[in-house]
N, C-alpha and C positions, 0 to 999 in steps of 0.2 A: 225188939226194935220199935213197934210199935203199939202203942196202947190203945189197941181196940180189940175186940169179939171178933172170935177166929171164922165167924160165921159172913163176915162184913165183906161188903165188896168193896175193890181198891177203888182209892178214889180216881179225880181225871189227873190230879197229879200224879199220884203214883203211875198211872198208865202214862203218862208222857214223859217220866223219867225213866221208865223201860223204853220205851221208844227212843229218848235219846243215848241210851248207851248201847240201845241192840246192834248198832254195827260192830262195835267192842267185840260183842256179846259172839256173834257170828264168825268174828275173826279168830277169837279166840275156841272157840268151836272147829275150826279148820286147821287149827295148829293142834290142838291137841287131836283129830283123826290124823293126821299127818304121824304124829308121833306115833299112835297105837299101830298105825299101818307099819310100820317101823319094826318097832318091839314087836309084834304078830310076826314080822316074816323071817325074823332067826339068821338072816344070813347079811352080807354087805349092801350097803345101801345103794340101788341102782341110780343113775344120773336123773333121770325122771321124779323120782321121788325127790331126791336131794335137791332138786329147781324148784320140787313141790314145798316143802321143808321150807326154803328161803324164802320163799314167796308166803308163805303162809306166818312166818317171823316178820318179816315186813310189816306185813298186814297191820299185825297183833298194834306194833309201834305205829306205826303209821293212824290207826285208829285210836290208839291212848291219845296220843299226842292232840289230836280232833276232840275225842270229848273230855279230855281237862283241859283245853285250850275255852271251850263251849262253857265249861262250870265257871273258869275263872271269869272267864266274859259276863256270865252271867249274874255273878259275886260283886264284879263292881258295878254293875247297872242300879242293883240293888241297894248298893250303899250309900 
C-alpha cells in the first residue's frame, strides 16, 4: 500500500487518518466481541446480549455512516 521502508514512522497523516476512523475501528471492535460472546456460549441467546448484539450493529452503521460522510466532506473541500 505504501512505498516506504518498513523501518519508517507513520507520518502525521497517517496518524490522523487512524484517528479519524478509530470510532469505526471501536465499534466494529464491539460487534465483533459481541458476536464471539455469542458463538463461545453454545446455547440460545439471552435478551442482554441480544440488546448488546443490536446496539453494537447500530453502532457499526451509525459510525460508517460518520466517517464516509467525513471522507466525502473532505473530497470536495479539496476539489
Amino acid at each position: 500500500m505504501y512505498d516506504r521502508d518498513s523501518t519508517d514512522e507513520p507520518t502525521a497523516a497517517d496518524l490522523a487518518a487512524i484517528e479519524d476512523e478509530w470510532p469505526l475501528i471501536e465499534a466494529e471492535i464491539e460487534l465483533l466481541d459481541v458476536q464471539l460472546v455469542i458463538l463461545d456460549a453454545r446455547r440460545p441467546v439471552d435478551e442482554v446480549t441480544a440488546r448488546r448484539l443490536h446496539r453494537a450493529r447500530d453502532a457499526v452503521v451509525s459510525e460508517a455512516l460518520r466517517y464516509y460522510q467525513r471522507r466525502v466532506n473532505a473530497a470536495r473541500r479539496a476539489a
